[in-house]
DSSP file (Angstrom, degrees, kcal/mol; ACC not computed):
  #  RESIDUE AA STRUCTURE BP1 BP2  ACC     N-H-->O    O-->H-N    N-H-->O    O-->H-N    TCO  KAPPA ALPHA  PHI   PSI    X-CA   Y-CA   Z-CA
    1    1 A X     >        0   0    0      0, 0.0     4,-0.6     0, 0.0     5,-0.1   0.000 360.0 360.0 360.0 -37.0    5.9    5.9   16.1
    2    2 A X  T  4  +     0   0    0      2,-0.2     4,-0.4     3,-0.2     0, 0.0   0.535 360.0  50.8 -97.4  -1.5    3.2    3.5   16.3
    3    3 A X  T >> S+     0   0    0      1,-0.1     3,-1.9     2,-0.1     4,-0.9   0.844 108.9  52.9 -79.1 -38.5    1.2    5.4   19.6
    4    4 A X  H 3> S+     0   0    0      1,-0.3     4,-0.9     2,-0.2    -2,-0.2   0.833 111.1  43.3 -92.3   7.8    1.2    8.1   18.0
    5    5 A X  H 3< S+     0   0    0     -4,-0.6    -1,-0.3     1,-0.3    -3,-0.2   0.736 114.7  48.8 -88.4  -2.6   -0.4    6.3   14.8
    6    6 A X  H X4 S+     0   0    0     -3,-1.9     3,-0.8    -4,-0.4    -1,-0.3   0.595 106.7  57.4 -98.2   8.9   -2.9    4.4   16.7
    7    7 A X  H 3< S+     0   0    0     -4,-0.9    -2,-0.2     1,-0.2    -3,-0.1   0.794 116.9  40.4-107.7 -33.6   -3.9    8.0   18.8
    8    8 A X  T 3< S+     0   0    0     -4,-0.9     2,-0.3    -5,-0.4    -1,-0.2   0.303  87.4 118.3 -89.7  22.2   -4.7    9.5   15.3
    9    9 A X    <   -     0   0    0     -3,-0.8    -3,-0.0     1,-0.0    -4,-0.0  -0.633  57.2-139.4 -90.9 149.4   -6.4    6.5   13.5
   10   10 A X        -     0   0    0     -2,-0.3    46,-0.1     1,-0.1    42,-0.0  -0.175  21.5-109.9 -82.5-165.4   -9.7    7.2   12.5
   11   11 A X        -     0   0    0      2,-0.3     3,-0.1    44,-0.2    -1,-0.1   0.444  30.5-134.5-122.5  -5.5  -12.4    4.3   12.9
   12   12 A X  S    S+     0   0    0      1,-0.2     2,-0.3    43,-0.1    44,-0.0   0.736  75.6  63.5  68.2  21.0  -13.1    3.4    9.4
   13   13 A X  S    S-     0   0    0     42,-0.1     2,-0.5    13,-0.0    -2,-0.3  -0.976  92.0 -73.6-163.3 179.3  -16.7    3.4    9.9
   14   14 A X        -     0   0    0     -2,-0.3     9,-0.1    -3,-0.1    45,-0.1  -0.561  44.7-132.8 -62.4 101.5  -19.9    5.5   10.8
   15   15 A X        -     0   0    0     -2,-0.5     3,-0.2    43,-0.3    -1,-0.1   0.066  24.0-108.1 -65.7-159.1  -20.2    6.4   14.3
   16   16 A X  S    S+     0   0    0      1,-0.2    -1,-0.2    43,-0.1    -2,-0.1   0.647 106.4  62.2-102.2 -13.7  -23.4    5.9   15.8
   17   17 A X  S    S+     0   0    0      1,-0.1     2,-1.0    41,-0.1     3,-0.3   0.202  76.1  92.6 -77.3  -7.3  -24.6    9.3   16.2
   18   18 A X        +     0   0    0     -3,-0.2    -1,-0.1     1,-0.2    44,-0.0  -0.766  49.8 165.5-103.6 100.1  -24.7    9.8   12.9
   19   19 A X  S    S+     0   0    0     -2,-1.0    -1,-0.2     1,-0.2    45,-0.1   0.742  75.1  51.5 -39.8 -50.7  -28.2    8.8   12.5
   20   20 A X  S    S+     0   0    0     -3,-0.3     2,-0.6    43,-0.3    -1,-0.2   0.911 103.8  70.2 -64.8 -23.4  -28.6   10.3    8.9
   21   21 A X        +     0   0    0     42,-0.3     2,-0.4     4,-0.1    -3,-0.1  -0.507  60.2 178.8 -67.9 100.4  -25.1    8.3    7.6
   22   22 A X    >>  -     0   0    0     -2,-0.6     4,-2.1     1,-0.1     3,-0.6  -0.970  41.9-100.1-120.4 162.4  -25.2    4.9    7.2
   23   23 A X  H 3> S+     0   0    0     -2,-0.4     4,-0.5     1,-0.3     5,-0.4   0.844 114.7  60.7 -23.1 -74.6  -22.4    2.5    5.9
   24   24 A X  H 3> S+     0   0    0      1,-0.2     4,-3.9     3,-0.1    -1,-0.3   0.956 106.7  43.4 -33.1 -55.1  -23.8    2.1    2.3
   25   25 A X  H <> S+     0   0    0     -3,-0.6     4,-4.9     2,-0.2     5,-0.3   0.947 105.0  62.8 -80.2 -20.5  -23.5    6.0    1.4
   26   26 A X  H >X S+     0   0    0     -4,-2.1     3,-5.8     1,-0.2     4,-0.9   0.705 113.9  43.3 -42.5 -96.1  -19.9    6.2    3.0
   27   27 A X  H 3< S+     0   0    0     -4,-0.5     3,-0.4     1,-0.3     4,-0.3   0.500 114.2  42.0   4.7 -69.5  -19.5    3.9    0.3
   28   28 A X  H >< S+     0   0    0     -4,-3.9     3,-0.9    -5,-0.4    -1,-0.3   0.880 113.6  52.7 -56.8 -30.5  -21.1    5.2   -2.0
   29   29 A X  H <X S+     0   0    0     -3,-5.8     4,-1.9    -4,-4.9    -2,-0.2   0.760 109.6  50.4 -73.7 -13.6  -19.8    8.4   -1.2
   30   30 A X  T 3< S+     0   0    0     -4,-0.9    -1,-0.2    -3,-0.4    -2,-0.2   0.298 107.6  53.8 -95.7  13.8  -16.1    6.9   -1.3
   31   31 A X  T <4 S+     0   0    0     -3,-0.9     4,-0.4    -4,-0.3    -1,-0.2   0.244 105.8  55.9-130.8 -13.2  -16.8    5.4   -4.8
   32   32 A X  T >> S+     0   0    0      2,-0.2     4,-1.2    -5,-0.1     3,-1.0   0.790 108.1  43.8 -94.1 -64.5  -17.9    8.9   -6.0
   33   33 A X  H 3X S+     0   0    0     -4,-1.9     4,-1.1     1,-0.3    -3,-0.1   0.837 104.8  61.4 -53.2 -22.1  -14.7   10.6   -5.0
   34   34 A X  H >> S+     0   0    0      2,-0.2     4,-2.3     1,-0.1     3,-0.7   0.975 114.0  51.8 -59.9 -37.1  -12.4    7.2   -6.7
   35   35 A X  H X> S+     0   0    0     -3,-1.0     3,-3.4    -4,-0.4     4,-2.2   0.888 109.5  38.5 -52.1 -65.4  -14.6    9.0   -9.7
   36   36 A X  H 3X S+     0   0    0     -4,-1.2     4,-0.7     1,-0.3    -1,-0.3   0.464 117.9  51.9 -60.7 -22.8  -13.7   12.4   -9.4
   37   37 A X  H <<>S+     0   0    0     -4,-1.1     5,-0.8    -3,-0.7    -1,-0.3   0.682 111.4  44.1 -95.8  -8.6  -10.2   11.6   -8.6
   38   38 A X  H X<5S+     0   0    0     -3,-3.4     3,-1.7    -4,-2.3    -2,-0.2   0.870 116.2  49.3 -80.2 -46.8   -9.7    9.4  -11.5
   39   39 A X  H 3<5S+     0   0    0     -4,-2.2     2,-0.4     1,-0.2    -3,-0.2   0.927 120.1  37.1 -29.7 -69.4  -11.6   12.2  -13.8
   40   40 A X  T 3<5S-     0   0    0     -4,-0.7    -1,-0.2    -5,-0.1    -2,-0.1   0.013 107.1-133.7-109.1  22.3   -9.3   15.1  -12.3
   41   41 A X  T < 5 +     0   0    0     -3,-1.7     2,-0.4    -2,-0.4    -3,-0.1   0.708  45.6 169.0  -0.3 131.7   -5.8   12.4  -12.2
   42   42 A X      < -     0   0    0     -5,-0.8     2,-0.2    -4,-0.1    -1,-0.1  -0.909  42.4 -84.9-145.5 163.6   -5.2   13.6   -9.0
   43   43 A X     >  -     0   0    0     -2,-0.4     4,-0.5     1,-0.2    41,-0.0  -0.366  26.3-129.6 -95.7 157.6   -2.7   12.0   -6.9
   44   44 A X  H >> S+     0   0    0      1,-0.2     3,-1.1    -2,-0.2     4,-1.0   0.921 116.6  60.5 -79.6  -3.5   -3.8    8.6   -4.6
   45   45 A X  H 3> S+     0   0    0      1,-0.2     4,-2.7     2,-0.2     3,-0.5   0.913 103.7  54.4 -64.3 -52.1   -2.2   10.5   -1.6
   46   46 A X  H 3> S+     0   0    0      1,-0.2     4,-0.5     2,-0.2    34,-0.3   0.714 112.6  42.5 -52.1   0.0   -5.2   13.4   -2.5
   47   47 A X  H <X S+     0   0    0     -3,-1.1     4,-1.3    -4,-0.5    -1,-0.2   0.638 113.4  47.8-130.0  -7.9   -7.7   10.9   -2.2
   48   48 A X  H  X S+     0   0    0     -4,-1.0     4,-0.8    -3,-0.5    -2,-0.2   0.761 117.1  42.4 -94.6 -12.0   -6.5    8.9    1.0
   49   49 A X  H  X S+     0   0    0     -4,-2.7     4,-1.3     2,-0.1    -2,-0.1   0.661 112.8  54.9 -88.1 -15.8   -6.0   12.1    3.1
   50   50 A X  H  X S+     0   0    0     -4,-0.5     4,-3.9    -5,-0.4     5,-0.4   0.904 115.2  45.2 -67.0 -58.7   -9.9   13.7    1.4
   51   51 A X  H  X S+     0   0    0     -4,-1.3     4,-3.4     1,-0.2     5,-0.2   0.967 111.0  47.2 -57.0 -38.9  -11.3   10.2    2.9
   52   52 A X  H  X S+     0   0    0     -4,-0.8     4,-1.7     2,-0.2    -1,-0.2   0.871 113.8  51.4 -67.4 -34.7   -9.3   10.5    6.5
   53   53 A X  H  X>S+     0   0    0     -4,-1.3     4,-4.8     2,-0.2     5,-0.5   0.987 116.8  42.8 -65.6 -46.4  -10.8   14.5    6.5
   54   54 A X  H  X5S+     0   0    0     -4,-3.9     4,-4.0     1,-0.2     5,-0.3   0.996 119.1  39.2 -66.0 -63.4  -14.4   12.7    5.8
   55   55 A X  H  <5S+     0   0    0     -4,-3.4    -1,-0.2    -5,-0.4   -44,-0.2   0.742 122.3  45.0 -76.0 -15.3  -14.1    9.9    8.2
   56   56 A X  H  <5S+     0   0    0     -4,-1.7    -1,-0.3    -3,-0.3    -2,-0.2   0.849 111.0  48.0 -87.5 -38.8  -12.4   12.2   10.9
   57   57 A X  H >X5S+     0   0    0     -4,-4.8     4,-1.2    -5,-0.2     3,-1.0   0.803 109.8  59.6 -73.5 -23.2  -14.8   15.3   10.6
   58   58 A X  T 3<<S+     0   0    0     -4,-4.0   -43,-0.3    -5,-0.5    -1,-0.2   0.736 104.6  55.9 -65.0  -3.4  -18.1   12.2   10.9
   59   59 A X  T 34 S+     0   0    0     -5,-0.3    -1,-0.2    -4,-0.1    -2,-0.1   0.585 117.2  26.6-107.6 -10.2  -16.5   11.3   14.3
   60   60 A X  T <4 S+     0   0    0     -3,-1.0     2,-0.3    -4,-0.1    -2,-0.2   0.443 119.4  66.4-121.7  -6.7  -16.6   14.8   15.9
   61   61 A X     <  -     0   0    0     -4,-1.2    -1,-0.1     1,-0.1   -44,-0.0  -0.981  63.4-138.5-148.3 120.2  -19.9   16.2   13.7
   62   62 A X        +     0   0    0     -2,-0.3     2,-0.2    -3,-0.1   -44,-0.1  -0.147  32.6 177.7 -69.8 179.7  -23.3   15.8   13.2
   63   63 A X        -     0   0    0     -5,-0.0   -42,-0.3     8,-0.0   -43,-0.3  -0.601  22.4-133.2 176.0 136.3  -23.8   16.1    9.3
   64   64 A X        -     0   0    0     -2,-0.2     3,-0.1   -44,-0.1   -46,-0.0  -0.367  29.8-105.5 -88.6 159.4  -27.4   15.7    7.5
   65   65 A X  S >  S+     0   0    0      1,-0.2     3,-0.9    -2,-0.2     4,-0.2   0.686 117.6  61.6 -73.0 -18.7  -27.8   13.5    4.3
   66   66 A X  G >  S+     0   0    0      1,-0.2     3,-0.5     2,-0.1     4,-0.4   0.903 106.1  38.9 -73.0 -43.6  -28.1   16.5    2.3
   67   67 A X  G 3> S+     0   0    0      1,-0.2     4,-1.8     2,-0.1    -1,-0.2   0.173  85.9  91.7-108.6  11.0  -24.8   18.0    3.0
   68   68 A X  G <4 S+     0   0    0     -3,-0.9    -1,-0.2     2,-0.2    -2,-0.1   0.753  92.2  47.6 -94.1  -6.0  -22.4   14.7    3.0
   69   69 A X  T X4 S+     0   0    0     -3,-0.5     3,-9.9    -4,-0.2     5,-0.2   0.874 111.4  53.7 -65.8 -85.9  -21.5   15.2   -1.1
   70   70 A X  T 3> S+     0   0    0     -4,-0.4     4,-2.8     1,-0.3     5,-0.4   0.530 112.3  42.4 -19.6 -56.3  -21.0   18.8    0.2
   71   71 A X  T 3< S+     0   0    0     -4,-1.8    -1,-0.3     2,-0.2    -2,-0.2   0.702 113.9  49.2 -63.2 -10.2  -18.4   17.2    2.9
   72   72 A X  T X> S+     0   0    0     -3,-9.9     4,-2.3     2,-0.1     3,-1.1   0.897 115.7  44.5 -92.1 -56.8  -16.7   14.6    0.3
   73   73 A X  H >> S+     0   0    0      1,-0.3     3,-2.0     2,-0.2     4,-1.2   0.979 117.6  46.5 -55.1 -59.1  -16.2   17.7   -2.3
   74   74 A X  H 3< S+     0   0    0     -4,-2.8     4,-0.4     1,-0.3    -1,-0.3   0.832 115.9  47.0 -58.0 -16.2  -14.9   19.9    0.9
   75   75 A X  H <> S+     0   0    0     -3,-1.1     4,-1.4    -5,-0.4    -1,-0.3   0.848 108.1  52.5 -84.8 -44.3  -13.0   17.1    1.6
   76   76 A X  H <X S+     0   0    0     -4,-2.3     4,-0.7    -3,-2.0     5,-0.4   0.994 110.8  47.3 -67.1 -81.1  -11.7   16.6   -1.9
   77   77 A X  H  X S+     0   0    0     -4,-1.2     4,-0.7     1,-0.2    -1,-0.2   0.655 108.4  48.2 -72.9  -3.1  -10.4   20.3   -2.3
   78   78 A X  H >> S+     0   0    0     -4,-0.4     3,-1.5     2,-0.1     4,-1.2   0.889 118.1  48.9 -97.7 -48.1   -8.4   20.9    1.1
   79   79 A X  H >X S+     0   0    0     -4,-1.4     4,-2.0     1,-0.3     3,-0.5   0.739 112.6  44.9   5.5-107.4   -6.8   17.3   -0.1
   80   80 A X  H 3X S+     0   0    0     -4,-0.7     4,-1.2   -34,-0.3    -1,-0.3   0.581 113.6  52.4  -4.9 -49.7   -6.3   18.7   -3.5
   81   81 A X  H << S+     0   0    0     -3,-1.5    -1,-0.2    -4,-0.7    -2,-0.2   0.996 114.1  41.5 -51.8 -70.4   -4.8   22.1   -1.6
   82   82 A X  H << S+     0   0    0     -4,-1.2    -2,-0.2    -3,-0.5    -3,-0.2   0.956 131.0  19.7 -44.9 -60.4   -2.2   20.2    0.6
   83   83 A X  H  < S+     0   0    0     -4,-2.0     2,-0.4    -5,-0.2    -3,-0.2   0.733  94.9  81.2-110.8  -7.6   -1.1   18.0   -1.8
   84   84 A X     <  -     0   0    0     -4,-1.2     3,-0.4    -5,-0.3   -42,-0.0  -0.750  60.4-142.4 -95.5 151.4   -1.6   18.6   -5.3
   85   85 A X  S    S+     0   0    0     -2,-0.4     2,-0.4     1,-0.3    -1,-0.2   0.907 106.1  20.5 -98.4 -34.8    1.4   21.2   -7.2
   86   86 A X  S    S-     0   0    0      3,-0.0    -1,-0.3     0, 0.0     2,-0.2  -0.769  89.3-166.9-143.7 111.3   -2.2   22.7   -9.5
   87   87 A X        -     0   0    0     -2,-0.4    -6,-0.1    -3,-0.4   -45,-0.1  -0.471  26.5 -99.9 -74.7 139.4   -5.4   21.8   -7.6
   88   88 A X        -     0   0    0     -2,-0.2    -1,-0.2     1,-0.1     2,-0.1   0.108  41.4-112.6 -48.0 171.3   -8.7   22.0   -9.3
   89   89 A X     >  -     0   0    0      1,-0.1     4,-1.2    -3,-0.1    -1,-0.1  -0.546  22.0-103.6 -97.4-175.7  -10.8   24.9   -8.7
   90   90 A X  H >> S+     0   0    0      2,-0.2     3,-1.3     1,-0.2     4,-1.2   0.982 120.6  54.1 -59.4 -67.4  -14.2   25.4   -7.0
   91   91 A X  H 3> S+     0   0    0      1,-0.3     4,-2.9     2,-0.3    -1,-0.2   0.761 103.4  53.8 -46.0 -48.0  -16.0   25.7  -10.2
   92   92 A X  H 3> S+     0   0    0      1,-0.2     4,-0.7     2,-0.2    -1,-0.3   0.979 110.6  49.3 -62.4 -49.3  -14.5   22.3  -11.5
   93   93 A X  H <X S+     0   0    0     -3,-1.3     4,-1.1    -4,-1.2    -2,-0.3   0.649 113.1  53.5 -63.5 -26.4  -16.0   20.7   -8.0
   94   94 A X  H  <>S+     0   0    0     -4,-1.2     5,-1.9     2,-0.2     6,-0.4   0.976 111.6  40.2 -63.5 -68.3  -19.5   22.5   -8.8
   95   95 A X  H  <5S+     0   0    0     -4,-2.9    -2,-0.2     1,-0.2     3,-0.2   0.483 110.6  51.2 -85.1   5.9  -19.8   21.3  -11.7
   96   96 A X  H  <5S+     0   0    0     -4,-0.7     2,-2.1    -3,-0.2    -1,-0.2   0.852 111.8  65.7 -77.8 -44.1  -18.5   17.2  -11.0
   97   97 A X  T ><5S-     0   0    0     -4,-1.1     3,-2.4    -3,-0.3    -1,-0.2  -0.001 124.0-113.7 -74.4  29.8  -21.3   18.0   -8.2
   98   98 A X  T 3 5 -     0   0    0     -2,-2.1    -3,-0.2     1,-0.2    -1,-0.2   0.606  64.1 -72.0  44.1   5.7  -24.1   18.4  -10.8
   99   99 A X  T 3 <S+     0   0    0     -5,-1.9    -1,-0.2    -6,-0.2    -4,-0.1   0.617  95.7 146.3  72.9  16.3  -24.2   22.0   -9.8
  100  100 A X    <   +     0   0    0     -3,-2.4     2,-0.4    -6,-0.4    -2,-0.1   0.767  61.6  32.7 -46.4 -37.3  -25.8   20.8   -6.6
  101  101 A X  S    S-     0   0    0     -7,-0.2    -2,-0.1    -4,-0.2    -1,-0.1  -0.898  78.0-121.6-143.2 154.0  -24.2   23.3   -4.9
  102  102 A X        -     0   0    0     -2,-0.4    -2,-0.0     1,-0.1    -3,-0.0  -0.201  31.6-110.3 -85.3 175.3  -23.0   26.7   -5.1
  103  103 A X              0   0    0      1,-0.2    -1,-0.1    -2,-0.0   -13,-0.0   0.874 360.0 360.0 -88.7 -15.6  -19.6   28.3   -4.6
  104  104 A X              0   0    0      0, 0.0    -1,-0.2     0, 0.0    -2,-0.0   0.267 360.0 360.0 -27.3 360.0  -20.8   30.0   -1.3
């Protein structure tokens, strides 16, 4: 049990290739989602498997500063799919997001 948790731990930090990313806005960005999971009571399993999708897709993925809320929300609702029994919708994540973003 415990190879196969260390061959799936993420690295709990910013790889190095993500130029745009740095350590503060994970942070920040993980301090946005405590919001938006406290807002939406949501379960703390939704909000530690939303952070392992973030920290797992930054290790395999390039991702621009523009588009890493987009990845914490995208992160947030397949979390919220798996695990919650009635998940918010897109429209509620539009609009926590300032409307920043569309549902496209």
């Amino acid at each position: 049990m415990l190879a196969t948790e260390t061959n799936f731990m993420t690295a709990n930090r910013v790889p190095a290739f993500q130029t745009e990313i740095t350590e503060e806005m994970r942070g920040i960005l993980h301090g946005w989602l405590v919001e938006v999971h406290l807002k939406f009571k949501l379960l703390p399993e939704t909000l530690y498997i939303a952070i392992n999708v973030i920290d797992r897709f930054l290790e395999h993925r390039f991702i621009s500063r523009g588009d890493y809320q987009l990845l914490g929300v995208t992160a947030m609702l397949i979390a919220c799919k798996y695990e919650e029994r009635y998940p918010p919708v897109i429209e509620d994540f539009i609009h926590i997001s300032d409307n920043t973003y569309t549902r496209e």
